[in-house]
C-alpha positions in Angstrom: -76.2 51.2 84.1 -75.9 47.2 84.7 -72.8 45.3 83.5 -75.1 43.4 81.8 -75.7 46.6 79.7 -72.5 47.3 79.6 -71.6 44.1 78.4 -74.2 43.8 75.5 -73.2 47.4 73.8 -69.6 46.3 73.8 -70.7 43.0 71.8 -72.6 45.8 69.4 -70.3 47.3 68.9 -67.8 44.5 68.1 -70.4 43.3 65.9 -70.4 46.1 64.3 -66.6 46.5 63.6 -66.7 43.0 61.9 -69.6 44.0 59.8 -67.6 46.8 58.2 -64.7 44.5 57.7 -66.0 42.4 55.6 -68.2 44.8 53.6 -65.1 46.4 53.1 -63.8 43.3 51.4 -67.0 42.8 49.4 -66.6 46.5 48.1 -62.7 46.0 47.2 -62.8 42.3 45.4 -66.3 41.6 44.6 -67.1 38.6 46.9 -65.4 37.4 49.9 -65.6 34.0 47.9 -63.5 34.7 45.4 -60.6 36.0 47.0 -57.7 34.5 48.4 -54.9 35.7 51.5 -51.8 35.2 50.4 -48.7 35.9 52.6 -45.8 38.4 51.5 -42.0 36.0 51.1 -40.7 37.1 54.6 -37.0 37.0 53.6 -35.3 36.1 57.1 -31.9 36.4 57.8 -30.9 39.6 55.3 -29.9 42.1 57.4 -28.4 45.6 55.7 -27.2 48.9 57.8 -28.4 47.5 60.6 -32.1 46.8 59.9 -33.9 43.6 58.9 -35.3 43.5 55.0 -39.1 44.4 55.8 -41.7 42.3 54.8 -43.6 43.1 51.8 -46.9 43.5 52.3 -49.3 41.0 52.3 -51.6 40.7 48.8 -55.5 40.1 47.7 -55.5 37.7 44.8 -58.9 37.5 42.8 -59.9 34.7 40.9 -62.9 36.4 38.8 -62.4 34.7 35.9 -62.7 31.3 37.4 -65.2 29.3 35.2 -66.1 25.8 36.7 -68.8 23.2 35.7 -67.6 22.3 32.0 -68.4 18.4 31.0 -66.8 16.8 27.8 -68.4 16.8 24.7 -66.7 13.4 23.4 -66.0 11.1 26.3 -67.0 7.7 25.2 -63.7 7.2 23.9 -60.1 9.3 24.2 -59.8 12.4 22.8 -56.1 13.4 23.3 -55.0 16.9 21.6 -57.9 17.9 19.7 -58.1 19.6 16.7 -61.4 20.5 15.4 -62.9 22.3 11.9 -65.8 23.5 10.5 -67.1 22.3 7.5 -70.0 21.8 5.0 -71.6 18.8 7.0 -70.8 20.1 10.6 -67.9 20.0 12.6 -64.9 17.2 12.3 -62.6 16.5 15.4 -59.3 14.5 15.1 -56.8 13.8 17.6 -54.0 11.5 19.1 -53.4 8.2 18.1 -53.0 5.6 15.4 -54.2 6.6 11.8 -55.4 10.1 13.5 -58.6 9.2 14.7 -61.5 11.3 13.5 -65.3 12.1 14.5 -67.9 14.3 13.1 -71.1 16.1 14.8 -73.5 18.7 13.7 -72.5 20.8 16.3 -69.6 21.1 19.0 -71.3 20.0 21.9 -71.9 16.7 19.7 -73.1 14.0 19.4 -69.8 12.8 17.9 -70.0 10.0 15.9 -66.5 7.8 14.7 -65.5 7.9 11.3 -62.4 6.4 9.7 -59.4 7.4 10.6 -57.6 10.3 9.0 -54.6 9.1 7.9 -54.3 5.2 6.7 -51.2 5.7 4.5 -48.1 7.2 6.2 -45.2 8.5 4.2 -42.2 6.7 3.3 -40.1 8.4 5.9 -42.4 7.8 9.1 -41.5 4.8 11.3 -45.1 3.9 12.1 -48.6 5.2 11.8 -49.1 6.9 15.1 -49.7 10.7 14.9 -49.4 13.0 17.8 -51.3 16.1 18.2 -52.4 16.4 14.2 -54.2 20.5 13.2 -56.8 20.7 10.5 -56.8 23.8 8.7 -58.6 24.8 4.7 -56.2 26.7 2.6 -57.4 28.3 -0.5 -60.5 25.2 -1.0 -57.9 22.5 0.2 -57.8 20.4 3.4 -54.9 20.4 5.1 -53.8 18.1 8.0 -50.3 18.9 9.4 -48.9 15.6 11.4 -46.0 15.0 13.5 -44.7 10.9 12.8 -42.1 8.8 14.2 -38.6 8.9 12.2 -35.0 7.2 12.4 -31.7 9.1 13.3 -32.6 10.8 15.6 -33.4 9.1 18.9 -35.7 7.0 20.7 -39.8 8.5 20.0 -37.7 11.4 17.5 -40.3 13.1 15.4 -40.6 15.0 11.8 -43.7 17.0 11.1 -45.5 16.1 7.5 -48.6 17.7 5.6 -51.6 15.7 4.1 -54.0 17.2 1.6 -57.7 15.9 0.8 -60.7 17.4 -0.9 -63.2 16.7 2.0 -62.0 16.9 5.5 -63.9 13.4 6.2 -62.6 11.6 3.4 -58.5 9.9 3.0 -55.6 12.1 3.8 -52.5 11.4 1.2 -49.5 12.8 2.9 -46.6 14.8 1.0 -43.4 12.8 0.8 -41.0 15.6 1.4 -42.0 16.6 5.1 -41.9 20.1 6.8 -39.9 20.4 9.5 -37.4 17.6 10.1 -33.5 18.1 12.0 -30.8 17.6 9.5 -30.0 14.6 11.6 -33.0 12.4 10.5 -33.3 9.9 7.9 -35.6 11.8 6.2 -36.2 13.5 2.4 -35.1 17.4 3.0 -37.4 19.2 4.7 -38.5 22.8 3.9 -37.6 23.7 7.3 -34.2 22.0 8.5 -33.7 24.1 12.1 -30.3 24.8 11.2 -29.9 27.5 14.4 -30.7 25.3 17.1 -28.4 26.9 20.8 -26.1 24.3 21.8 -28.4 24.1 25.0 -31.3 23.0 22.3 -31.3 18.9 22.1 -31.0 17.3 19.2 -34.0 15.8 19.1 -37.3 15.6 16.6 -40.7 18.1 16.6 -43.9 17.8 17.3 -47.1 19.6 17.8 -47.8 21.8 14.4 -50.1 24.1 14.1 -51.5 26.5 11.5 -51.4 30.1 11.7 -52.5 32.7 9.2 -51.8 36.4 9.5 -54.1 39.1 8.1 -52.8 39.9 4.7 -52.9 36.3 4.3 -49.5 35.0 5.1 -49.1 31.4 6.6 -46.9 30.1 9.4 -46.2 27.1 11.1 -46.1 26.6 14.7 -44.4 23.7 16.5 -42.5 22.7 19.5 -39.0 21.0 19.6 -39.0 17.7 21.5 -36.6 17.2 24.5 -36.0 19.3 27.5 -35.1 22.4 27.1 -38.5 22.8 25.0 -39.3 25.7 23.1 -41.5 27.2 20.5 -40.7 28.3 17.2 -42.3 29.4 14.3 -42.0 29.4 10.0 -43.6 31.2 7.2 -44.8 28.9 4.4 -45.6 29.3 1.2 -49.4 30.1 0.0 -50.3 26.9 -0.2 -49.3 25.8 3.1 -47.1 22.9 1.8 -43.3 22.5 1.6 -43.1 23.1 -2.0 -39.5 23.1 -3.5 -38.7 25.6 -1.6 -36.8 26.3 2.0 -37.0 28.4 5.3 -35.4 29.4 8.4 -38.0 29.1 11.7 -37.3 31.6 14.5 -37.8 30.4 18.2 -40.9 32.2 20.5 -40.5 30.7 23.5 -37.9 28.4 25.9 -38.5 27.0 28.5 -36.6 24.5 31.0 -39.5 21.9 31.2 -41.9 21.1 29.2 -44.0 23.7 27.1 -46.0 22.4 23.7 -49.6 22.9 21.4 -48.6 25.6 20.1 -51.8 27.7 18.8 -52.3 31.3 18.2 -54.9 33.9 17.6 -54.5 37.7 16.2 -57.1 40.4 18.4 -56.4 43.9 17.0 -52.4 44.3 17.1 -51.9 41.9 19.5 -50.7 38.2 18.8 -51.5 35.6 21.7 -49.8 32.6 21.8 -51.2 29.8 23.5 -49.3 26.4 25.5 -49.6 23.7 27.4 -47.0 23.5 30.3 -46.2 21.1 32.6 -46.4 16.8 32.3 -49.6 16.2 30.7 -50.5 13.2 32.7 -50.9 14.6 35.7 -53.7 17.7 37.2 -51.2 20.0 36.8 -51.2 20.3 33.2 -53.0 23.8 32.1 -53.1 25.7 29.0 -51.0 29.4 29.2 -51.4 32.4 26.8 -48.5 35.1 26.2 -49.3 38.3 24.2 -46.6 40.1 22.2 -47.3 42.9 19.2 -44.8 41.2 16.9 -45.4 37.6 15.6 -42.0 36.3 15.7 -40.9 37.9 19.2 -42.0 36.9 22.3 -39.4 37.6 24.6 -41.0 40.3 26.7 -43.9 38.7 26.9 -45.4 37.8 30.3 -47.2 34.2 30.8 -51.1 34.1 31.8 -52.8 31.2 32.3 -56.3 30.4 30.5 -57.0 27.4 32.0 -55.8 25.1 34.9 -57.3 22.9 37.8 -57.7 25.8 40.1 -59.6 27.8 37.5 -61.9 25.2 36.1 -61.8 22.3 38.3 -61.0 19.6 35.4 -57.7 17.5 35.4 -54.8 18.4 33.5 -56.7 20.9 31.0 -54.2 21.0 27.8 -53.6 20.4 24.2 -56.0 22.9 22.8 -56.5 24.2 19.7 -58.4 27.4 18.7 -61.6 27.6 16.6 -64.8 29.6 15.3 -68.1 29.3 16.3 -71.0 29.2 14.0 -71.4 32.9 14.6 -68.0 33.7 14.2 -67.3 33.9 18.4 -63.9 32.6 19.4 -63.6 29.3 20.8 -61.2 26.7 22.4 -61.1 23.0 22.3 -58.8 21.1 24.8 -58.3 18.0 26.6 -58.8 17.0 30.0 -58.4 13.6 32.2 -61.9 11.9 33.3 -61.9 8.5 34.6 -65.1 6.6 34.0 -64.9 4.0 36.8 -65.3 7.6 39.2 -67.6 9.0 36.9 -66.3 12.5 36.3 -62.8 14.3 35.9 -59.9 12.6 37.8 -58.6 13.2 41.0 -55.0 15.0 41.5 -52.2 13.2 42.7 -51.7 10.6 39.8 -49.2 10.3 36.3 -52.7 9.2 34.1 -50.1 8.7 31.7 -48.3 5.9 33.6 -50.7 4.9 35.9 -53.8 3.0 34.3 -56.3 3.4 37.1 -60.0 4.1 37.4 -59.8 3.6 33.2 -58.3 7.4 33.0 -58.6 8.9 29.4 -58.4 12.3 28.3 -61.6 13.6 27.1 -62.4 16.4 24.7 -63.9 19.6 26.0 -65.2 23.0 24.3 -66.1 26.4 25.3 -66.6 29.7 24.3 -63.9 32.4 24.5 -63.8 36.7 25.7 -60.8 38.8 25.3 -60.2 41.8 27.5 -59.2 45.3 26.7 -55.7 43.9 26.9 -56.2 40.8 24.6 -55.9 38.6 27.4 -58.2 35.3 26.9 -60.5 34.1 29.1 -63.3 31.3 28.9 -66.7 32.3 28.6 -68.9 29.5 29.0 -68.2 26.1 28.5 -70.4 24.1 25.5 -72.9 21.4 27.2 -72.3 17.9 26.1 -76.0 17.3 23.2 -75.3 13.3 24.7 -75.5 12.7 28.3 -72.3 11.8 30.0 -72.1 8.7 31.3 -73.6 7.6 34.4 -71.4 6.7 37.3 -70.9 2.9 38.0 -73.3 1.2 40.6 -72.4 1.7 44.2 -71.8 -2.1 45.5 -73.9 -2.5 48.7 -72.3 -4.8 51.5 -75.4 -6.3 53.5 -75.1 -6.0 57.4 -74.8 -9.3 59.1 -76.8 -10.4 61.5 -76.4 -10.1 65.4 
């Protein structure tokens, strides 16, 4: 035999080695595409009897439930912290900013069309009218809207959490003068929930972010977070009518966390409670929305952190703020924020504090999508809902003619 022979069944049969490698991989993870190498933590320098710490072994990491492509389904305008309802007419979102502005559509992919603000008369107690991350709930034929507002006493941007009641979710809000959840600090009526068991750790700062939960059986709570770092999660049972009453409660604390961790939102699958966050700064990429799971509603201390939805996963900027929601068949769905910057035309690039930094006209859009939970009640996003209205096209490219030689 030639060694040219020789030398073409050796490249076989490496050929063929690498072949079974990677259909190995296929079989084992699905698609070479989806899978990442990640090292083992080599711990150098620990040394016990004698012999060096081994290193652990090296793992696949999937990333199956990576859902990319979503576009905003209210862009023309910011949509921070979203809260959105069903009602006789359609579907009405409101979100951050003065008066709690408000939009209604026929369906959650849009068009959404402006409509007066929520909330153009502010309670006596609330330092000015701009409302931060609102939730819009019916309880027992009533609209609800549960605020967060701008008090004295108790620091610079220190916050109490109010109600507001209307007949029609489109129509004027009147808030309740005796607010929620408010530290005893502030200069505030008593509030139903005065957080008298706060750590020492806690800051003595305001709250934010409410949200409305209710348990089968029909019990409400309130979810919200305390401002300040450390940030946690806590939680409060109201009365049937989902208003402070004459009454009072204790809340009990979910989750702490050293940074930041906010939008509370929850949903109950079987006997399993999931909790959903935001973590992180929410002006930058790195914002994402995290679930925990826990089989009692007022403990989550065991519970492990997932995360729905982040940059890697979806390929949008700082996905956060979201809220949960029904379909029109009854299917689970999400509605969340994330940054876009028109003057690009699409989501915005990594790298940048949007919140700080006003470039390439940044604004946090509103997006929606369909959610699946798994045999373990863990979420994931389905599909994402197609914006009904065309986003907006990208700005012109500026040609710069050639000069002549």
């Amino acid at each position: 035999m030639s060694l040219v022979r020789r030398t073409s069944v050796a490249a076989v049969a490496a050929t063929a080695l690498v072949l079974t490698v990677v259909l190995t991989l296929v079989t084992s993870t699905g698609s070479v595409a989806s899978t990442r190498w990640v090292p083992g933590n080599a711990q150098a320098g620990q040394v016990k009897a004698g012999l060096a710490k081994q290193r652990p072994p090296a793992k696949l990491i999937t990333f199956r439930d990576r859902v990319v492509g979503g576009l905003p389904v209210l862009s023309y305008r910011g949509a921070a912290d979203p809260t959105v309802a069903r009602y006789a007419g359609g579907w009405v979102a409101i979100s951050t900013g003065p008066g709690a502005p408000r939009a209604i559509a026929t369906q959650p992919g849009g068009p959404w069309q402006n409509i007066p603000s929520a909330l153009t008369t502010q309670p006596s107690w609330a330092l000015s009218g701009r409302y931060w991350a609102s939730d819009l709930v019916e309880v027992n034929g009533l609209w609800l809207l549960y605020f967060s507002a701008e008090v004295s006493g108790i620091g610079v941007d220190g916050r109490c959490i109010g109600v507001a009641t209307a007949t029609d979710p489109t129509g004027a809000f009147v808030p309740d003068e005796r607010p929620l959840v408010c530290p005893r600090e502030a200069v505030a009526p008593r509030a139903y929930d005065r957080m008298k068991r706060r750590d020492r750790g806690m800051p003595r700062q305001g709250v934010i972010d409410p949200e409305y939960f209710r348990d089968r059986g029909g019990q409400g709570y309130l979810l919200y977070r305390t401002q300040g770092r450390p940030s946690s999660i806590r939680i409060v049972a109201l009365p049937a009518d989902g208003r402070p009453g004459g009454g009072k409660a204790q809340s009990t604390e979910l989750v702490r966390r050293g940074g930041v961790i906010e939008n509370p939102t929850m949903a109950r699958r079987g006997k399993q409670y999931v909790l959903l966050t935001s973590e992180g700064e929410f002006g930058q990429c790195t914002y994402k929305t995290t679930y925990r799971r826990s089989a009692t509603i007022t403990d989550f201390s065991k519970s492990k952190r997932g995360i729905l939805v982040d940059t890697r996963k979806s390929g949008l900027c700082g996905p956060g703020g979201a809220d949960l929601g029904r379909g029109a068949s009854g299917e689970p769905m999400i509605f969340f924020h994330g940054w876009t910057c028109p003057e690009l035309g699409g989501n915005c690039p990594g790298g940048n504090d949007y919140d700080r930094n006003n470039i390439y006209g940044a604004q946090r859009s509103m997006f929606a999508a369909s959610l699946r939970f798994t045999s373990r009640k863990a979420p994931k996003i389905r599909a994402y809902v197609a914006p009904i209205q065309e986003p907006p096209a990208p700005p012109p490219t500026t040609t710069v003619p050639r000069q002549g030689r």
